[in-house]
C-alpha positions in Angstrom: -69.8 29.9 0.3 -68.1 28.2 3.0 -64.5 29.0 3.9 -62.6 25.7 5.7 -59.4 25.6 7.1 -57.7 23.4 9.4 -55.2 24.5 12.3 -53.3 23.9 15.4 -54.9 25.6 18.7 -52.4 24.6 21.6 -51.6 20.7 21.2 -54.7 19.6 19.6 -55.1 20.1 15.4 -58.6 20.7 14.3 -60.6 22.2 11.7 -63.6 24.6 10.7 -65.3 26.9 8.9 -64.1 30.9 9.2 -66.6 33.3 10.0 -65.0 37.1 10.1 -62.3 36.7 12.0 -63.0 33.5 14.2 -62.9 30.1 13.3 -66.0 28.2 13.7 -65.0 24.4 15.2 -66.6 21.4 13.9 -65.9 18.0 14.8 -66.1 14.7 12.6 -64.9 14.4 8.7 -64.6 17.3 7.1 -64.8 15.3 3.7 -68.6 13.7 5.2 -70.8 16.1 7.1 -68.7 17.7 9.9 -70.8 19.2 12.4 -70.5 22.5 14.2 -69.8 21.8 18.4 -70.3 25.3 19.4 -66.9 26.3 20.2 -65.3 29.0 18.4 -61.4 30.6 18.1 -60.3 33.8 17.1 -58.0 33.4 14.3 -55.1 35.1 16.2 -54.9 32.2 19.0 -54.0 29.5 16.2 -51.9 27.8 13.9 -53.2 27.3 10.3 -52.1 24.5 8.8 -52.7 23.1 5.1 -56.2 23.0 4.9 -55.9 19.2 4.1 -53.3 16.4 4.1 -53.3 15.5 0.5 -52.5 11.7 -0.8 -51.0 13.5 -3.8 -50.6 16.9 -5.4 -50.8 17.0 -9.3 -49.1 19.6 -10.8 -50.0 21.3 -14.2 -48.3 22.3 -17.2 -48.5 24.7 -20.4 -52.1 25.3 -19.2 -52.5 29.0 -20.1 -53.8 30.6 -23.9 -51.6 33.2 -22.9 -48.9 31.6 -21.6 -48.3 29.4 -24.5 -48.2 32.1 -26.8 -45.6 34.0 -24.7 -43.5 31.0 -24.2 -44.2 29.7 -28.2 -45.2 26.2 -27.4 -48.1 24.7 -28.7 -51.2 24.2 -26.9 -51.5 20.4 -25.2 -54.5 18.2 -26.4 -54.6 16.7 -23.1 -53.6 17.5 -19.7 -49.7 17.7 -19.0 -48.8 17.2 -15.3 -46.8 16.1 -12.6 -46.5 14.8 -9.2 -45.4 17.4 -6.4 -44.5 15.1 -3.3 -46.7 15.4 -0.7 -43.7 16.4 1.7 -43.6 19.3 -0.3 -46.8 20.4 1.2 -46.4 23.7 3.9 -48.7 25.7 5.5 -50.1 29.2 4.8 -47.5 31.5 6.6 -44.4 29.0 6.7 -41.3 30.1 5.6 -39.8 28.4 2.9 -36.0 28.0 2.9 -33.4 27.3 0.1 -32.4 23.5 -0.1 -29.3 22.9 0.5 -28.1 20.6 -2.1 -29.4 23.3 -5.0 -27.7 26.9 -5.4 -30.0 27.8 -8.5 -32.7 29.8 -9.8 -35.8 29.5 -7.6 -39.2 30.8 -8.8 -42.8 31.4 -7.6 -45.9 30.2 -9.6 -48.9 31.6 -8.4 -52.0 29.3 -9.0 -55.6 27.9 -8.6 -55.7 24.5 -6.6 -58.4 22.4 -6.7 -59.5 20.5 -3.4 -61.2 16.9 -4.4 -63.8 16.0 -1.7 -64.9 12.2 -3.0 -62.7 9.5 -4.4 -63.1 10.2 -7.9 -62.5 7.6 -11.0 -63.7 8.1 -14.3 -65.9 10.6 -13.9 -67.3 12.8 -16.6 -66.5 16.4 -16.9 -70.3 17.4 -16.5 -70.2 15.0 -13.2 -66.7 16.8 -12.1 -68.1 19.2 -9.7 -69.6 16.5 -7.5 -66.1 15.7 -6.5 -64.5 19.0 -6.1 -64.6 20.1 -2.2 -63.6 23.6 -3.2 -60.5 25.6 -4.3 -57.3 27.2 -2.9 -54.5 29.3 -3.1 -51.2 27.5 -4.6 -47.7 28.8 -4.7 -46.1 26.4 -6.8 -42.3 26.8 -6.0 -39.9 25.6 -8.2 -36.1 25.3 -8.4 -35.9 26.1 -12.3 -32.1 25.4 -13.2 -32.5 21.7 -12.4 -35.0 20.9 -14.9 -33.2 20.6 -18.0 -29.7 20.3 -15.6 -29.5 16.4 -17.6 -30.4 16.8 -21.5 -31.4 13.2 -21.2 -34.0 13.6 -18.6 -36.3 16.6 -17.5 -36.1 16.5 -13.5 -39.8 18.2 -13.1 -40.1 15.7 -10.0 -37.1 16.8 -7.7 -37.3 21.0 -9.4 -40.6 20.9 -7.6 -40.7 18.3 -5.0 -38.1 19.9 -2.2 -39.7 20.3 1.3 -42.0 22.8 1.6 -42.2 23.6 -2.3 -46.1 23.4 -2.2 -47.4 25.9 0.1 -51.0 25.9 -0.3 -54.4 27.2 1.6 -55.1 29.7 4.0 -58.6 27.9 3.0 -60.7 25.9 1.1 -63.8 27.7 -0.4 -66.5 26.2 -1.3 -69.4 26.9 -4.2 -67.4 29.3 -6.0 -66.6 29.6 -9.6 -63.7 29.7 -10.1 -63.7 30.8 -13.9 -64.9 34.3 -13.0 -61.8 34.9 -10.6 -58.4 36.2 -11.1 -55.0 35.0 -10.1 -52.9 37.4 -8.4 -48.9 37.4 -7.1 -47.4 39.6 -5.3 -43.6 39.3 -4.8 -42.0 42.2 -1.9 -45.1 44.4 -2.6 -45.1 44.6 -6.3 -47.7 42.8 -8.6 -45.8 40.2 -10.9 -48.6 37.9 -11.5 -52.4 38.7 -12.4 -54.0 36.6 -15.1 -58.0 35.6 -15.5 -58.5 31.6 -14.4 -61.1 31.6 -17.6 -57.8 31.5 -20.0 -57.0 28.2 -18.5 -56.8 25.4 -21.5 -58.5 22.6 -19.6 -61.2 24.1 -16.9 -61.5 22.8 -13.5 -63.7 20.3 -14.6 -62.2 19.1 -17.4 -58.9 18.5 -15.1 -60.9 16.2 -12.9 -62.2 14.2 -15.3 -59.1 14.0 -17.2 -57.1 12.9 -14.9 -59.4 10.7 -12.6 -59.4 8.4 -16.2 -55.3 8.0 -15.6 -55.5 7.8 -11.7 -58.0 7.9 -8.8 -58.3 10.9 -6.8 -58.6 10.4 -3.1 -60.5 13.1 -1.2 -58.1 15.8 -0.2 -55.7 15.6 -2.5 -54.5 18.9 -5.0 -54.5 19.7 -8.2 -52.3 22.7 -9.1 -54.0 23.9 -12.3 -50.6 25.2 -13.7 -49.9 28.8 -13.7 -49.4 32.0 -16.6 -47.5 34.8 -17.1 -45.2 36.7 -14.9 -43.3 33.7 -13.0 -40.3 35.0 -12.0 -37.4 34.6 -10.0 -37.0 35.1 -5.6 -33.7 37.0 -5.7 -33.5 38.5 -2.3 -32.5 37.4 1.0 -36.2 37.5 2.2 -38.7 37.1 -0.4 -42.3 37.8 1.1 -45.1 36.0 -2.0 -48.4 36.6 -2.1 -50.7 34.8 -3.8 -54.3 36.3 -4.2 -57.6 35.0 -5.8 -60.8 36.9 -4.7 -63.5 35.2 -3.5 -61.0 32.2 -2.4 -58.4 34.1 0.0 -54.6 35.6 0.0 -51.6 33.1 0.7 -48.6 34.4 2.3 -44.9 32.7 2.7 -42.0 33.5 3.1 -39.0 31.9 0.8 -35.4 32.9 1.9 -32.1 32.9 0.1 
């Protein structure tokens, strides 16, 4: 397993792999055979930043057994999603503040993302993991009250596109499966979220090759694989969210009233 992340050390923005608590530095594409140069940083001296700049950032929904029971909807027979705008993308350790046209409900979702690491069109399932760089930590923030605000349109694109509503990261990990892990959040210290990845409707692979037959994924850009039970609502002044997946890594923001 390798663990990428990208950063900001003084001026200059770089990336590279983490190895204990320093960052190994490579140099070239990360997406096309980077290469160590020998230099290493301790993770203390930097900046991390999203571990990519992503063209686009789909956004599942109703993706959860259990959460479409809870909720009483019926399962999907395809892939339901959305586009997050990429301006919504922060980094791991940002904090996150209210927008100030919306005085609403604001939630956490606590999720799997998917890293694509080739342009990807039409691919099959069984060729999915070709494509897929690795996976990451998502905290999928969303100002609740305005979806169903209009009765004649569902506003899914503005309750989850504000600035910094897609934190995402510390890191990218590499040759993992993902299906074994578990998806926790953790809201002021208390546990709100942990459900098991493997009760996701559509798998990671399926989700690529789903959705590379409606568009065509560029490398770097995240898929949100939708989240389960336990969303809930950031009520305090200072809301610290943690959002946990062994084996991938621990994401940490801040989002304040």
């Amino acid at each position: 397993m390798t663990k990428w992340v990208r950063f900001r050390h003084q001026s200059a923005v770089g990336f590279g792999s983490l190895g204990g608590d320093r960052i190994i530095v490579h140099t070239g594409d990360l997406f096309d055979a980077p290469t160590a140069n020998g230099h290493t940083l301790a993770l203390g001296d930097v900046q991390l930043l999203p571990p990519v700049t992503p063209s686009k950032v789909i956004a599942l929904w109703n993706n959860f057994h259990a959460l479409a029971a809870k909720i009483n909807m019926p399962e999907p027979p395809e892939p339901l999603y959305l586009l997050k705008a990429p301006t919504s993308v922060t980094s791991p350790g940002a904090v996150v503040k209210r927008p100030q046209s919306y005085d609403g409900k604001v939630v956490y979702e606590g999720e799997l993302g998917i890293v694509i690491g080739k342009t990807c069109t039409n691919v099959s399932a069984e060729e999915a993991d070709a494509f897929i760089l690795g996976y990451t930590c998502v905290n999928d923030i969303t100002a609740a009250d305005i979806l169903h605000k209009d009765k004649t349109f569902p506003q899914w694109a503005r309750a989850k596109g504000f600035d910094d509503f897609c934190p995402f990261g510390p890191a990218i990990a590499t040759d993992v499966d993902p299906s074994a892990l578990t998806v926790r959040t953790i809201l002021n210290g208390d546990e709100r979220q942990s459900y098991p990845i493997a009760d996701m409707i559509f798998t990671a692979q399926e989700l690529v090759s789903r959705i590379s037959h409606d568009m065509t994924l560029l490398p770097g850009d995240l898929i949100a694989c939708g989240t389960s039970v336990g969303v809930g609502t950031m009520k305090d002044a200072v809301n610290r969210v943690t959002v946990a997946i062994d084996g991938i890594g621990e994401l940490h923001n801040e989002y304040r009233n």
